[in-house]
C-alpha positions in Angstrom: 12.2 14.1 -19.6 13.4 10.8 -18.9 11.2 7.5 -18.4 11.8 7.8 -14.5 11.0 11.4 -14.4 7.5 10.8 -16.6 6.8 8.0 -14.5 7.2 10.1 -11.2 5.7 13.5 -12.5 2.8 10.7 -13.4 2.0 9.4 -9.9 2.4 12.9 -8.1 -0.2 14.3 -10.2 -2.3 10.6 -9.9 -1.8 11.1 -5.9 -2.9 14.5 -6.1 -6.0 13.4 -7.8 -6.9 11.0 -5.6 -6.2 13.3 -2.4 -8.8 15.3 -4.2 -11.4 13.0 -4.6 -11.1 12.0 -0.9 -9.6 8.5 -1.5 -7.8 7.0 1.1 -4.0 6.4 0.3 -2.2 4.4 3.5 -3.6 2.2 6.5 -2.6 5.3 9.1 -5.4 7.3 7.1 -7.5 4.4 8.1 -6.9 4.2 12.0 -4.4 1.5 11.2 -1.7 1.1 14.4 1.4 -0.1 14.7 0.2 -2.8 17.8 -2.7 -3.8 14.9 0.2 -5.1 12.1 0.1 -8.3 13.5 -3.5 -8.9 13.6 -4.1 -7.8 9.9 -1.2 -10.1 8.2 -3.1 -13.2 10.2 -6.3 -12.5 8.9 -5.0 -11.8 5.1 -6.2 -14.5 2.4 -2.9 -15.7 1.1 -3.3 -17.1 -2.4 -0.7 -19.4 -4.5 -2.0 -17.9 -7.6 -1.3 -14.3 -9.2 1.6 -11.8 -9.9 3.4 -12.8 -7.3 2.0 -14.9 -3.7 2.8 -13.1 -0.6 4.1 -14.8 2.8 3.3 -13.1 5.8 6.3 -11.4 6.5 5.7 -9.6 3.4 2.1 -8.7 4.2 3.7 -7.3 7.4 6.4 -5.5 5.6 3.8 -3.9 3.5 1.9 -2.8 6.3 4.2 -1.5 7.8 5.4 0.8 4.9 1.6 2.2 4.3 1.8 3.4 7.8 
């Protein structure tokens, strides 16, 4: 099995797990509409510090991918 299988057979069977435990996995799950994209990235905390700092665009890029 190759690194990019492993890694993919991983996260199936950690979303699978997590289905089964209830936990939410993507802002449509959570009532999350497309006219309410907007709203969320202007009330995200954007910090300087960390892995990486978002811009809004990306918050709303992100967003828009959970859906």
């Amino acid at each position: 099995m190759s690194d990019q299988e492993a890694a993919e057979a991983g996260l199936s069977e950690m979303e699978a797990w997590m289905k089964e435990i209830g936990v939410t996995l993507s802002s449509k799950e959570l009532g999350v509409t497309d006219d309410m994209i907007e709203g969320i990235a202007d009330a995200t905390f954007l910090f300087d510090g960390g892995y990486k700092a978002l811009t809004r665009d990306e918050v709303v890029e992100i967003i828009k991918e959970s859906l």
